[in-house]
C-alpha positions as CSV (number, residue, x, y, z in Angstrom):
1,X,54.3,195.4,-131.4
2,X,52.0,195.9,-128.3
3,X,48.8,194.5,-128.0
4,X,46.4,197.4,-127.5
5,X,42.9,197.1,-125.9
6,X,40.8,195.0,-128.8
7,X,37.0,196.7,-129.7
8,X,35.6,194.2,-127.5
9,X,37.7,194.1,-124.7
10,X,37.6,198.2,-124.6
11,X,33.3,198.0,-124.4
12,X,33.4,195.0,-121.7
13,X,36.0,198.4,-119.8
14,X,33.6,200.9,-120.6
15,X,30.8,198.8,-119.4
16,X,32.1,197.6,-116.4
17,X,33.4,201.4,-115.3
18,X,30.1,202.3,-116.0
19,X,28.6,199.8,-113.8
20,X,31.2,200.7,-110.5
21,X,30.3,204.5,-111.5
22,X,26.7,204.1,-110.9
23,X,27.1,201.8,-107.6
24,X,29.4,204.4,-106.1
25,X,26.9,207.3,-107.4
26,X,24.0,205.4,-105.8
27,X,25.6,204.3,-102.3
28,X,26.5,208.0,-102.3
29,X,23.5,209.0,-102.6
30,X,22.3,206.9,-100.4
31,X,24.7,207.9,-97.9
32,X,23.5,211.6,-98.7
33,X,20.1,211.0,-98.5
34,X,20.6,209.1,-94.8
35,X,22.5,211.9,-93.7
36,X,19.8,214.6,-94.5
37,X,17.7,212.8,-92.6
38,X,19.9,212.8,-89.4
39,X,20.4,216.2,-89.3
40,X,16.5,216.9,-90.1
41,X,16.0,214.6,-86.8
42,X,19.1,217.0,-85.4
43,X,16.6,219.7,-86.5
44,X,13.1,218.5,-85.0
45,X,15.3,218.0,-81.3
46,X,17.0,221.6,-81.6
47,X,13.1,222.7,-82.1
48,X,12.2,221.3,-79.5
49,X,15.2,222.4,-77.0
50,X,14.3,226.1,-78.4
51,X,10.2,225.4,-77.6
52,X,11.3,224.8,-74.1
53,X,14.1,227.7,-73.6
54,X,10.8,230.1,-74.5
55,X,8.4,229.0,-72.7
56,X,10.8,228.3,-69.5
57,X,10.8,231.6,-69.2
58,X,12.0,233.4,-65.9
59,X,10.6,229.9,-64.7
60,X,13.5,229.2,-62.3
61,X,12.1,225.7,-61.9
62,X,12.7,224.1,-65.2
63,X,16.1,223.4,-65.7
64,X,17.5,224.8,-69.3
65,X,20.4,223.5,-68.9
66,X,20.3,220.2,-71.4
67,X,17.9,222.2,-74.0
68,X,20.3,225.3,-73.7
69,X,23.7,222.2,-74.3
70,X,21.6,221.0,-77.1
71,X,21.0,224.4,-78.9
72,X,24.7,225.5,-78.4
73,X,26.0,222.5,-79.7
74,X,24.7,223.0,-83.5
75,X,27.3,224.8,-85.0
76,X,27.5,223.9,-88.5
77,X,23.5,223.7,-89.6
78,X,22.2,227.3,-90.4
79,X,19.2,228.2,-89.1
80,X,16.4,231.2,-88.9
81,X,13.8,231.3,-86.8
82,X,10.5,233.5,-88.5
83,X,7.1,234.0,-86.5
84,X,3.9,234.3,-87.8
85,X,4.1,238.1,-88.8
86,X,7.4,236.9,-90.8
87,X,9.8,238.9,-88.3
88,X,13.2,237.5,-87.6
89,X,12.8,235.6,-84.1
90,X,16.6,234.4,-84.2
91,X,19.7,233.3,-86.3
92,X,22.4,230.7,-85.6
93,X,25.9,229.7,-87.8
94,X,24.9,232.8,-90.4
95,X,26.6,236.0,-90.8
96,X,23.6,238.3,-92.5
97,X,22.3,241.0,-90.8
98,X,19.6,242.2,-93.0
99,X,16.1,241.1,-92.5
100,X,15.1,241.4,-96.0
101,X,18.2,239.2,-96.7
102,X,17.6,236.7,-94.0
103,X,13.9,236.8,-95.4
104,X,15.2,235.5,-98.7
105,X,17.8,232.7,-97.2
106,X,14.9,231.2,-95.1
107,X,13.2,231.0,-99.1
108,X,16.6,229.1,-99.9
109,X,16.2,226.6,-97.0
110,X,12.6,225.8,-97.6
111,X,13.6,224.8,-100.9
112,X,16.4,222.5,-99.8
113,X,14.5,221.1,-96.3
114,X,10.7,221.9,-95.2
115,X,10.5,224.1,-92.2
116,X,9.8,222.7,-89.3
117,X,6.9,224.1,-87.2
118,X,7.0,225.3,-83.5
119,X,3.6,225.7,-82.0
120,X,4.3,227.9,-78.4
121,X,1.6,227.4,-75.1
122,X,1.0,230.9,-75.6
123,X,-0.5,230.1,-78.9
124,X,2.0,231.8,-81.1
125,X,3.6,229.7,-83.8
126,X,7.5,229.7,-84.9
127,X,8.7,228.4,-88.2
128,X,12.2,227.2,-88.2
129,X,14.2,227.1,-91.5
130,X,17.6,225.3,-91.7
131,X,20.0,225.2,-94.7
132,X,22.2,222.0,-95.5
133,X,25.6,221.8,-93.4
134,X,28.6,222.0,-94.6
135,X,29.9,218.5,-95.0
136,X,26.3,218.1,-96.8
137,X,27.2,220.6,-99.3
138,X,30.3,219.3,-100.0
139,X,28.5,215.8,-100.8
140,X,26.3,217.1,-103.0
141,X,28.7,218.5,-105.5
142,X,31.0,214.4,-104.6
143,X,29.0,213.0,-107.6
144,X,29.6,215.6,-109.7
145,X,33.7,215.7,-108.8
146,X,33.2,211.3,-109.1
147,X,32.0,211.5,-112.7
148,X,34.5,214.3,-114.3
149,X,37.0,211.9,-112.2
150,X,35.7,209.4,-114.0
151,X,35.7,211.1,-117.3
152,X,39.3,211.8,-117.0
153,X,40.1,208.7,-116.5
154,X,38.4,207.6,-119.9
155,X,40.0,210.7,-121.8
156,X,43.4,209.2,-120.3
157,X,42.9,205.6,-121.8
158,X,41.6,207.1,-125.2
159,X,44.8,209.3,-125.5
160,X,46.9,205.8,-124.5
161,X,45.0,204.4,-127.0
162,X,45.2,206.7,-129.6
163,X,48.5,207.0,-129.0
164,X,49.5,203.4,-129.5
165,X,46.7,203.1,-132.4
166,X,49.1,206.3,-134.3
167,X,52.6,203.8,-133.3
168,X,50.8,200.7,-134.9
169,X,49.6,202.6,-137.6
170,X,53.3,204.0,-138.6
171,X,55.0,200.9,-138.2
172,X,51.8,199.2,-140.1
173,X,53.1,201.7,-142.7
174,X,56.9,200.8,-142.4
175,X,55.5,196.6,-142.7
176,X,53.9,197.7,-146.1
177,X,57.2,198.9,-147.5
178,X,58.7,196.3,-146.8
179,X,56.4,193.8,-147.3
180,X,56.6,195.9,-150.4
181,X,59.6,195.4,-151.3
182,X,59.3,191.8,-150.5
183,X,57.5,191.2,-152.9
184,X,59.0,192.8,-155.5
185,X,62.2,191.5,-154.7
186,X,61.1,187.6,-155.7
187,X,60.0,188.2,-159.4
188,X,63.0,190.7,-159.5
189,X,65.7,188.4,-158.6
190,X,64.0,185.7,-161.2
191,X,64.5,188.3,-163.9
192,X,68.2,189.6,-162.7
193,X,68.8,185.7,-162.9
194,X,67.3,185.2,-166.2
195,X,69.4,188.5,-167.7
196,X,72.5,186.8,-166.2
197,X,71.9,183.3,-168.1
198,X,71.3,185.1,-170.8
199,X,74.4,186.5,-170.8
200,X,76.1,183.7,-170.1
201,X,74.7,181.8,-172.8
202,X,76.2,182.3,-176.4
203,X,73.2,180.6,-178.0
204,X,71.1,183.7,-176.6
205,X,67.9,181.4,-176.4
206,X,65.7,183.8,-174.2
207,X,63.5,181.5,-171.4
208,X,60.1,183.8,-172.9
209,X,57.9,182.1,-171.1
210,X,59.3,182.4,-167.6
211,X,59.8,186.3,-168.3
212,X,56.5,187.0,-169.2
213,X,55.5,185.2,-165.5
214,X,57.5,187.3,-163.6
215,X,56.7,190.2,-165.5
216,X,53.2,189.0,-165.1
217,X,53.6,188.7,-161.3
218,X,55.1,192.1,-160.7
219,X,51.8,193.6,-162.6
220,X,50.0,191.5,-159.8
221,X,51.9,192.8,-157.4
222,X,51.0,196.3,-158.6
223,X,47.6,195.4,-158.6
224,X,47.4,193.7,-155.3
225,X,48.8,197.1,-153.6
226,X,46.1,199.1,-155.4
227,X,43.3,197.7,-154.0
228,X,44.3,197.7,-150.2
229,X,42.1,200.9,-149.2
230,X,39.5,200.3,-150.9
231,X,36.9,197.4,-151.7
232,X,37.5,195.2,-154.2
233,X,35.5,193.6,-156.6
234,X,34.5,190.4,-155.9
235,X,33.8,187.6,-159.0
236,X,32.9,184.4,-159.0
237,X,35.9,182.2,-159.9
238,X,37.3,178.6,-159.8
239,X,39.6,178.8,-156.8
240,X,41.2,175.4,-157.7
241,X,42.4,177.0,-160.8
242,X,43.6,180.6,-159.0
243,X,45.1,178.5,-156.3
244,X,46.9,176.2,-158.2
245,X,48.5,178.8,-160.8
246,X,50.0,180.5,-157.5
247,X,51.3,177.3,-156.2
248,X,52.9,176.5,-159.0
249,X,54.9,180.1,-159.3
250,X,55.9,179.7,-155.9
251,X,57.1,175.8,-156.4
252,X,59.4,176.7,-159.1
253,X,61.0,179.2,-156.7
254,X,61.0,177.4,-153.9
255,X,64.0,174.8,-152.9
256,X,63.4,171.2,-154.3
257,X,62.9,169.8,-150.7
258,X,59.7,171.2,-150.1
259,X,57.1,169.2,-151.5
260,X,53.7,170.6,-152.3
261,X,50.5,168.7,-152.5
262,X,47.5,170.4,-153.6
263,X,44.4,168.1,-153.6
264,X,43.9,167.4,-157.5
265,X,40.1,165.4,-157.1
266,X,38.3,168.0,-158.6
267,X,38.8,170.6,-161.2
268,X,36.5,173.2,-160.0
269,X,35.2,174.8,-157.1
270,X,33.5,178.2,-157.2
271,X,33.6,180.9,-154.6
272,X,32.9,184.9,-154.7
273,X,36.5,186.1,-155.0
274,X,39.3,189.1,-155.7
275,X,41.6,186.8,-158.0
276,X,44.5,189.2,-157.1
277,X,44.0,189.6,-153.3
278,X,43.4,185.6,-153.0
279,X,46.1,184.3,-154.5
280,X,48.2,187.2,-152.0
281,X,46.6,184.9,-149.3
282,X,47.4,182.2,-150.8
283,X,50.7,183.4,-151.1
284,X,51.1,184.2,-148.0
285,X,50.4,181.7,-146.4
286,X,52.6,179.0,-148.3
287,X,55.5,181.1,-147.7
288,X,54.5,181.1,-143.8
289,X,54.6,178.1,-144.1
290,X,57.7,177.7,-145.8
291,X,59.4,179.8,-142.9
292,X,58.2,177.5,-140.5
293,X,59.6,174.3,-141.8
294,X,62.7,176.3,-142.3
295,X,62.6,175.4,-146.1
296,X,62.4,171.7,-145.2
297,X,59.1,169.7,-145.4
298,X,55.7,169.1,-146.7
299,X,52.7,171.9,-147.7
300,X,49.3,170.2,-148.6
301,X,45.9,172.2,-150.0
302,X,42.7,171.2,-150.0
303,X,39.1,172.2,-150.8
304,X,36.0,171.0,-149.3
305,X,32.2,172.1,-149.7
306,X,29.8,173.2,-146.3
307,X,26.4,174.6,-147.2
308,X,27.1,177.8,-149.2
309,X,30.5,177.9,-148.3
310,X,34.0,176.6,-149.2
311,X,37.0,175.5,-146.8
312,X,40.4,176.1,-147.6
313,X,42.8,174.0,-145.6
314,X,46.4,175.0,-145.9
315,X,49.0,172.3,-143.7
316,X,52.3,172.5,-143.1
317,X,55.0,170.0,-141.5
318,X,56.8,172.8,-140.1
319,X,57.4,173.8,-135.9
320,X,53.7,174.8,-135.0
321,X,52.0,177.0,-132.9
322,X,50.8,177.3,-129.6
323,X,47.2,177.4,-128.9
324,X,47.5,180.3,-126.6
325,X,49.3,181.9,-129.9
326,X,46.1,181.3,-132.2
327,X,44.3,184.8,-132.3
328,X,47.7,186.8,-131.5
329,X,49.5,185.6,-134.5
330,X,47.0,188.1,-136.7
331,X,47.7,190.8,-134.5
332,X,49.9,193.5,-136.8
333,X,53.4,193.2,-135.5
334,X,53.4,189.7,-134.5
335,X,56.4,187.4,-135.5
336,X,59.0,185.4,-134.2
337,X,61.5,186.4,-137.2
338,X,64.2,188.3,-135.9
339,X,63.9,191.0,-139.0
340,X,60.0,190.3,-140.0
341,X,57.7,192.6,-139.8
342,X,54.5,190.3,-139.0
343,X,52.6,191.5,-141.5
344,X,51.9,188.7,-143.5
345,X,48.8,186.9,-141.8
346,X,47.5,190.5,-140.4
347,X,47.3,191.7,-144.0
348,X,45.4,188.2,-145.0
349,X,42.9,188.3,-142.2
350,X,41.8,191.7,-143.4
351,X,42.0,190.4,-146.8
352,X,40.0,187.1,-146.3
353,X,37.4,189.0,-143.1
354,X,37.1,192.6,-144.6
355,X,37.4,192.3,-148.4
356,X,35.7,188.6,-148.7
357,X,33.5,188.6,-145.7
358,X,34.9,185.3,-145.0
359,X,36.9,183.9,-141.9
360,X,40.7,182.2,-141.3
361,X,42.1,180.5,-138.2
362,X,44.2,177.9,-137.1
363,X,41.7,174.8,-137.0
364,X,45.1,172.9,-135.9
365,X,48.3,172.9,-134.7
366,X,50.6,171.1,-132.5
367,X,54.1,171.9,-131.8
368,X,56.8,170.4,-133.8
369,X,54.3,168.6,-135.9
370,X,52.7,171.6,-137.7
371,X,50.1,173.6,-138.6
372,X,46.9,173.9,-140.9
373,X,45.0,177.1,-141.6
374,X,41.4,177.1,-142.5
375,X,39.8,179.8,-145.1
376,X,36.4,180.2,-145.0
377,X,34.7,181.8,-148.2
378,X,30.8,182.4,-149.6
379,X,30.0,180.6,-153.1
């Protein structure tokens, strides 16, 4: 099953878009800013070509040809030129006509850039008001089109990972059947066993107490199913005693060369527990286990004390894991079983992390020499 974007690594994303967002907003701004000051220096030299043009006159000493260059070659910054007694003196790169009209647009431009004062020989005064070019106008709406880009882009990687959340969750739903059926099919197959020898034997002496466990175990089972959803109630139990009554249900179905040592030092050790959902880890766990020795080897449990906690180490003799595998083996979908479901230690980290409040992970492992899990859980 793919590996979809984890919380963590999907905020460090968000933060880090975030981050290049504003640095692109703020060089464009920047940009923006230095080139509104260009063409307001553009501005202040067309000003000053126009000063000249009026008061050259029918001069036909003074030369207009660089100030005339200089005032033809604007043709992409609008501009009106008012006088004192607010009547239109000129217009250049605007198609309105109307005075009252051009009266308003030169309200426009002062908003967007101060007009720029031309004081004559004659003593008359000229106020020019220019409007943002083109390409200007254009960048000020580039921030704008930059951040619905950008918010595309995140709409696009929430649908792909919605989208692959919905695929885990329906094969997450196809694992529970059949982890479902799993377990089911162990107490089952004791008790189809059990019918047959009964059959078989003519002194019909009925193996009562084995019954009753498997009959016992698919009530668990029942049990165990009912409180995935939902929060269990926690108790305060002897794990050694919870631990030990799984083990032993599991050892007398298990073949006779695996050999099981659970530490037996102490009777008792306490922890805040759901009896049912613990001994699924447990469970679980051992029969990982079991699957990696390939139904060959050793499984040891043991129980030590930290603070106001309690350690659960779980070993195995079996092939191992890779450290690069450590975190990914939880992962729903995970396995190296050609028909598993990787279900198993998903389902007991959300047991042990979400329902207990504890913590599991590999403290060891080294390949071909195997593996120990550690369970961490409050007293």
């Amino acid at each position: 099953m793919k590996d979809y974007l984890s919380e963590h690594k999907r905020a460090l994303f968000i933060v880090f878009s975030l981050f290049v967002l504003a640095f692109i907003l703020w060089k464009t701004n920047s940009f923006f800013e230095a080139f509104k000051e260009e063409e307001r220096t553009k501005m202040e030299i067309w000003a000053l070509a126009d000063k000249y043009l009026v008061e050259a006159g029918l001069d036909e000493s003074k030369s207009i040809t660089l100030p005339l260059n200089i005032i033809q070659s604007n043709s992409t910054i609008p501009i009106i030129l008012v006088d004192s007694q607010n009547n239109i003196n000129g217009t250049y790169n605007i198609k309105i006509k109307d005075t009252l009209q051009l009266l308003k647009k030169a309200k426009e431009f002062e908003k967007q850039n101060p007009p720029i004062l031309i004081n004559l020989d004659d003593g008359e005064e000229q106020k020019l008001y220019y409007g943002n070019s083109s390409l200007l106008n254009k960048l000020t709406y580039y921030p704008l089109v930059l951040v619905l880009i950008f918010l595309l882009f995140l709409g696009l990687i929430y649908l792909y990972y919605k989208t692959g959340k919905i695929s885990d969750e329906n094969k997450l739903w196809a694992g529970i059947a059949k982890e479902t059926a799993h377990q089911i099919g162990t107490p089952l197959s004791s008790l189809i066993g059990w019918v047959e020898l009964m059959k078989a034997d003519d002194t019909q002496k009925i193996p009562v107490k084995e019954l009753e466990k498997d009959i016992q175990r698919l009530n668990v089972i029942s049990q165990r199913f009912s409180k995935i959803g939902s929060m269990p109630k926690l108790e305060h139990l002897n794990l050694i005693e919870i631990t030990t009554q799984t083990v032993d249900y599991l050892r007398n179905r298990s073949p006779k060369s695996i050999e099981f040592k659970l530490e037996k030092e102490r009777k008792e050790i306490f922890a805040k527990i759901n009896p049912e959902l613990y001994a699924w880890v447990i469970e679980n766990l051992v029969k990982n286990a079991m699957d990696a020795m390939d139904g060959e080897g050793t499984i040891s449990i043991s129980f030590s004390e930290q603070n106001n906690r309690v350690l659960i180490d779980i070993s195995d003799t079996g092939k191992g894991i890779s450290s690069s595998k450590f975190k990914e083996i939880f992962n729903p979908g995970y396995t190296t079983k050609k028909r598993g479901w990787g279900l198993g230690l998903s389902l007991t980290k959300r047991i042990i992390e979400t329902y207990h409040k504890g913590k599991i992970f590999v403290k060891s492992s080294k390949v071909n020499r195997g593996t120990t899990f550690r369970i961490m859980l409050f007293k």
